[in-house]
C-alpha positions as CSV (number, residue, x, y, z in Angstrom):
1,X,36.1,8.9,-20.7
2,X,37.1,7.0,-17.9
3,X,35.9,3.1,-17.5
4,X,35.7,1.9,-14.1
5,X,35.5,-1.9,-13.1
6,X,32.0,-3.1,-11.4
7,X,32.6,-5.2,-8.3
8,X,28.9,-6.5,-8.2
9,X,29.5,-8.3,-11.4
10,X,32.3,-10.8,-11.8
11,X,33.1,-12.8,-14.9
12,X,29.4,-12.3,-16.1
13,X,28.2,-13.6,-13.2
14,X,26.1,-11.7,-10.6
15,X,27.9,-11.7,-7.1
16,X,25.6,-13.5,-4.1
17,X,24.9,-10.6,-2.5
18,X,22.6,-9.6,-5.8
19,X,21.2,-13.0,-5.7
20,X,17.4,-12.6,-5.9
21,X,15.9,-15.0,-3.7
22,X,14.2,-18.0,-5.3
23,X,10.5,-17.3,-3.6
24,X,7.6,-19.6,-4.7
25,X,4.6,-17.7,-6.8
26,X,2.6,-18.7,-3.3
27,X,5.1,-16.9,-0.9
28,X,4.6,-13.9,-3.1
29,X,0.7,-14.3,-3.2
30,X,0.8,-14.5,0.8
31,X,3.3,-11.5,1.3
32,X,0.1,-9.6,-1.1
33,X,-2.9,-10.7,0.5
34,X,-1.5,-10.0,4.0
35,X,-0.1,-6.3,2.5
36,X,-3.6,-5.8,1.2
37,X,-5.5,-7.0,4.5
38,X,-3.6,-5.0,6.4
39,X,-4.1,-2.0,4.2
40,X,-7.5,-2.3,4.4
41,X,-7.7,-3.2,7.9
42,X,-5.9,0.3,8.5
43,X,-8.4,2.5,6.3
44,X,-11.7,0.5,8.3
45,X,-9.9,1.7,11.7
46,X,-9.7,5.0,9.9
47,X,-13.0,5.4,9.4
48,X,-14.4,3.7,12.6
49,X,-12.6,6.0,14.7
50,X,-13.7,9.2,12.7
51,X,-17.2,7.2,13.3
52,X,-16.6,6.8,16.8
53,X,-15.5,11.0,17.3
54,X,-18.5,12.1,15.3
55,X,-20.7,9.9,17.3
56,X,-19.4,11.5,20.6
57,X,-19.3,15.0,19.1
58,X,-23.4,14.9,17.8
59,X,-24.1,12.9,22.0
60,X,-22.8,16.1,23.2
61,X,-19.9,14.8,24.8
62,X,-16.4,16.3,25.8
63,X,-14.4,16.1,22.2
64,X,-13.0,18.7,20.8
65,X,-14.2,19.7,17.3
66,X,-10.5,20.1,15.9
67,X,-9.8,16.4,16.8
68,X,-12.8,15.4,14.9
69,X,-12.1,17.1,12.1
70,X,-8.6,15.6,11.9
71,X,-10.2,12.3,12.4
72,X,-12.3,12.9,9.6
73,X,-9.9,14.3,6.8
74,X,-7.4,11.5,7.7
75,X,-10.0,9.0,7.1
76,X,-11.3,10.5,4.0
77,X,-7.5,10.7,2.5
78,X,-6.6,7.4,3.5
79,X,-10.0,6.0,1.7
80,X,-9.2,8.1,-1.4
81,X,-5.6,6.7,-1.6
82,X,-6.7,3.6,-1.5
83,X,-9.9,4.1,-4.2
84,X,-6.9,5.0,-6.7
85,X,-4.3,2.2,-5.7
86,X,-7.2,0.1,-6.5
87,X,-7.9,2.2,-10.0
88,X,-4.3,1.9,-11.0
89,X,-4.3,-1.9,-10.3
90,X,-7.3,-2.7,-12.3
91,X,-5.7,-0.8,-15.4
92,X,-3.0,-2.0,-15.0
93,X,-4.4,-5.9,-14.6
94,X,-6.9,-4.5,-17.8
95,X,-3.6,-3.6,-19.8
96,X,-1.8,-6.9,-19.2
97,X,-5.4,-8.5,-20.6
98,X,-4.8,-6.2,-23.6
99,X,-1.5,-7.7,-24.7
100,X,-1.1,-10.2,-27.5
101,X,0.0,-13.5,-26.6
């Protein structure tokens, strides 16, 4: 069995290029909140322009039905995605609370 050497790794030391940046706990908070206000900032357009196409559809006006049925589903799937990103992080958070200190 052949050993090769690993050039990321030098003397027991990890090369800079691995470095992980030194980021404060509130960097990392901001990065989040902004990821998850612009998450759900995306699923409200969602479902206000679904809104918007079924309004125009019921008025009578020239939309076609496809179109508002895509608008629909896309809204629908992009609501249910994130219902269960937020189930998985509230068991998650629930089985951090269940671990001994």
């Amino acid at each position: 069995m052949a050993i090769h050497q690993i050039n990321s790794i030098t003397h027991g030391f990890i090369s800079p290029s691995l470095a992980k940046k030194n980021n404060s706990p509130s960097e990392g908070a901001g990065n989040f909140s902004q990821l998850l206000k612009n998450s759900i900032d995306e699923v409200n357009k969602m479902q206000v322009q679904s809104d918007q196409l079924t309004e125009k559809l019921v008025r009578g006006e020239n939309v076609d039905l496809h179109q508002v049925m895509i608008a629909s589903q896309k809204a629908s799937i992009t609501l249910q995605t994130t219902m269960e990103v937020r189930n998985k992080v509230v068991e998650a958070y629930q089985e951090i609370m269940r671990m001994p200190m």
